[in-house]
Short mmCIF file of the C-alpha atoms (twelve columns), coordinates in Angstrom:
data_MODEL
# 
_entry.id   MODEL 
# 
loop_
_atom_site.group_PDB 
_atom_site.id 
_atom_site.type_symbol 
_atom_site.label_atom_id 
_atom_site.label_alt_id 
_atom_site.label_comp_id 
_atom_site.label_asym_id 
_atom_site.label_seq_id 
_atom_site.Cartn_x 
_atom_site.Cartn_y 
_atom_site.Cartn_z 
_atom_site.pdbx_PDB_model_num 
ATOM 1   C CA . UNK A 1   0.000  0.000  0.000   1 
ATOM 2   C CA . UNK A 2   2.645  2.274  0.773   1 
ATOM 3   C CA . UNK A 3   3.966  1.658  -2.722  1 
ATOM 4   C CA . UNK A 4   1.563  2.916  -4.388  1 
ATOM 5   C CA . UNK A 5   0.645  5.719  -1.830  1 
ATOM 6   C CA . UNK A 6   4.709  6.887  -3.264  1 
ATOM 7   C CA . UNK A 7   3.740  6.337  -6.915  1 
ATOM 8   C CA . UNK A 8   0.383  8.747  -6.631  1 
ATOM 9   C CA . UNK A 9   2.436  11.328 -4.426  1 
ATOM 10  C CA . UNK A 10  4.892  11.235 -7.448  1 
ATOM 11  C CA . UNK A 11  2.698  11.153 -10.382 1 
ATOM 12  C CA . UNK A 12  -0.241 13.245 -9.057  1 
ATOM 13  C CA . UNK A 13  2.038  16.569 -9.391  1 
ATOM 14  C CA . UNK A 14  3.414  15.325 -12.855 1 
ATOM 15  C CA . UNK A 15  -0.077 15.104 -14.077 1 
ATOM 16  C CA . UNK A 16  -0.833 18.859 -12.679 1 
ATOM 17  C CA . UNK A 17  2.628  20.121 -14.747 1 
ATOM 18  C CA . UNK A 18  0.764  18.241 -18.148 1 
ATOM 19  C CA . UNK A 19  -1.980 19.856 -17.598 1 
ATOM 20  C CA . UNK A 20  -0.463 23.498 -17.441 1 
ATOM 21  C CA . UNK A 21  2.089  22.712 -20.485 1 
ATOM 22  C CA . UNK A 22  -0.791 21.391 -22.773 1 
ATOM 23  C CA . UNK A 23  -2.818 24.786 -22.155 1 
ATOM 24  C CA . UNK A 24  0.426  27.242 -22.791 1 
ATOM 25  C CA . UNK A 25  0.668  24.968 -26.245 1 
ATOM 26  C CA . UNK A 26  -3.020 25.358 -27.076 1 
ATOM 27  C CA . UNK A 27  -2.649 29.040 -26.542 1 
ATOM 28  C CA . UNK A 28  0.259  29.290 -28.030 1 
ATOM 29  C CA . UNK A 29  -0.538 27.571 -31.383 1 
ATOM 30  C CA . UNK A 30  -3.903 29.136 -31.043 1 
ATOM 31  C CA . UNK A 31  -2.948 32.881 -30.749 1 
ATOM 32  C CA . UNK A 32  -0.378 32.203 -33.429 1 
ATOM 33  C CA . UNK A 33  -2.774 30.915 -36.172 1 
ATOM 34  C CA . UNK A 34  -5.402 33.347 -35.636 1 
ATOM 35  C CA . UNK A 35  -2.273 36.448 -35.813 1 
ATOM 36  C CA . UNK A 36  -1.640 36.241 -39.341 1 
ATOM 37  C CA . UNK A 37  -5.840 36.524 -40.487 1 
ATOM 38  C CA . UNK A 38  -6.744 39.062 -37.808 1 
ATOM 39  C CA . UNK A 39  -3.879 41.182 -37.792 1 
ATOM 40  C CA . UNK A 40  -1.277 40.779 -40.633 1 
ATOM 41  C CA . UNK A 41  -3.679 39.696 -43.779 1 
ATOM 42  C CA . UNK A 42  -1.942 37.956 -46.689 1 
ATOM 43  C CA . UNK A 43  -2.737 40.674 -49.388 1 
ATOM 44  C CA . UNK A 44  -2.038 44.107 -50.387 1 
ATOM 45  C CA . UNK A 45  -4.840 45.642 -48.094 1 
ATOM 46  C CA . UNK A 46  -3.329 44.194 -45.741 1 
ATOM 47  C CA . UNK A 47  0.046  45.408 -45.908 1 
ATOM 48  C CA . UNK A 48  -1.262 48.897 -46.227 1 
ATOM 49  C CA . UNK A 49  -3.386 48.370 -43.040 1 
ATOM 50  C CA . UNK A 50  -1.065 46.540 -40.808 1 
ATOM 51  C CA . UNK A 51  0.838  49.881 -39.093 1 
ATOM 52  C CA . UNK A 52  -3.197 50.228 -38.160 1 
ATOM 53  C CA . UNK A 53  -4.009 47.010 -36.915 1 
ATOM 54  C CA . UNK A 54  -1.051 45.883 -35.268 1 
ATOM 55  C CA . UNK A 55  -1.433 48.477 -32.485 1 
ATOM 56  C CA . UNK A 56  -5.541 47.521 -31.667 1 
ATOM 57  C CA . UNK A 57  -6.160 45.368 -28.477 1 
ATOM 58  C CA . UNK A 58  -6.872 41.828 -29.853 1 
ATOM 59  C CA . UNK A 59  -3.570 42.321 -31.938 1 
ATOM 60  C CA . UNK A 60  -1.650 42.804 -28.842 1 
ATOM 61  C CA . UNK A 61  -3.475 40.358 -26.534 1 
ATOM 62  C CA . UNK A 62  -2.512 37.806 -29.198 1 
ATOM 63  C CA . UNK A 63  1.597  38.566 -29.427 1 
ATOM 64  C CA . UNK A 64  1.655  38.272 -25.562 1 
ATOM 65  C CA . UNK A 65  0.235  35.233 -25.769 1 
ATOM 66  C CA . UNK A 66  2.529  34.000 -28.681 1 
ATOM 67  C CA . UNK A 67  5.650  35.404 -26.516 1 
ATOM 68  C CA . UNK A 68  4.559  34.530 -23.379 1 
ATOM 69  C CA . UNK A 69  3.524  31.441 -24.634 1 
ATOM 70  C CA . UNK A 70  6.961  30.303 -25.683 1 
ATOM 71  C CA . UNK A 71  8.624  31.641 -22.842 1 
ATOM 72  C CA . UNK A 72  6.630  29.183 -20.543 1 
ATOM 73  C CA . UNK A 73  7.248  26.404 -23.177 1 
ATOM 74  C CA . UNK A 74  10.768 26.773 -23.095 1 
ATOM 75  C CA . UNK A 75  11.198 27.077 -19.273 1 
ATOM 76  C CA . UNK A 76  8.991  23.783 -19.044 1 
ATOM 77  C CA . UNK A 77  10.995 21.905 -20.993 1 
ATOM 78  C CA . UNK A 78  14.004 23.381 -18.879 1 
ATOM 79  C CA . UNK A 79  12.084 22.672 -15.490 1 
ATOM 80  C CA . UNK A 80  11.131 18.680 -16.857 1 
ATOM 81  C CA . UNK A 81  14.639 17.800 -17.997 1 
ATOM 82  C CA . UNK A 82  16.063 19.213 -14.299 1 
ATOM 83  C CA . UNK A 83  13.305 16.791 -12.896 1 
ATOM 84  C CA . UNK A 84  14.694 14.186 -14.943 1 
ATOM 85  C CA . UNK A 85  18.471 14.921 -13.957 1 
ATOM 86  C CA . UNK A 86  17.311 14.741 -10.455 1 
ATOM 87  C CA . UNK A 87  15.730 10.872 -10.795 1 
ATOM 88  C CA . UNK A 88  18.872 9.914  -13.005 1 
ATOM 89  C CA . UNK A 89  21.514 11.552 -10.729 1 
ATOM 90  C CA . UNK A 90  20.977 12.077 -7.025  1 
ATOM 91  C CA . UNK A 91  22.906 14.371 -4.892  1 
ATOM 92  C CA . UNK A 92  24.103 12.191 -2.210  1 
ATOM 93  C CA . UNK A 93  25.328 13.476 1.511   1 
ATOM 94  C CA . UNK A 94  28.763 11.874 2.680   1 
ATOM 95  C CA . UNK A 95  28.154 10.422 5.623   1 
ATOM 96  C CA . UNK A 96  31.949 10.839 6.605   1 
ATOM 97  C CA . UNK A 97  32.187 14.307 5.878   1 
ATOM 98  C CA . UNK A 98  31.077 15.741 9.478   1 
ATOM 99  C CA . UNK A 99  33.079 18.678 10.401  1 
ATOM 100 C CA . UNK A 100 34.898 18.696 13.125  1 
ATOM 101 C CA . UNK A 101 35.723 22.145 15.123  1 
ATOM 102 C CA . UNK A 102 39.676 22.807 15.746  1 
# 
């Protein structure tokens, strides 16, 4: 029992981080396929508009969300493979390394 009471305490949290990684991707790819048509059009008018629409409020919503958004992709991906390193390579305490006072 107190197996698997260690394997929920471990993979409860891991499930939490999955959860929060697969939204920042959703919003990311999201925000960054609805750019282009809403605020940088693939045409002429849309060139000529763009120093127009790039400033309005949905424009700007959606590039923090693309910036943000790969910003917390990139430090998950930093903050999983230090969880890894810590499974693959403990940091052990010496237990003959007690100082002694002189």
């Amino acid at each position: 029992m107190n197996l698997l009471q260690n394997l929920a305490d471990l993979i409860y949290p891991a499930f939490n981080a999955a959860g929060i990684y697969l939204l920042w991707i959703c919003l990311h790819y999201g925000a960054s396929q609805m750019y282009v048509p809403l605020c940088a059009p693939n045409d002429v008018k849309g060139f000529v508009l763009s120093p127009f629409i790039a400033p309005a409020p949905h424009c700007q919503a959606l590039r923090w969300l693309i910036y943000n958004g790969g910003n917390s992709i990139s430090a998950m991906w930093i903050i999983f493979g230090t969880w890894c390193l810590s499974y693959l390579s403990p940091v052990r305490r010496s237990r003959n390394s007690s100082h002694k006072k002189i």
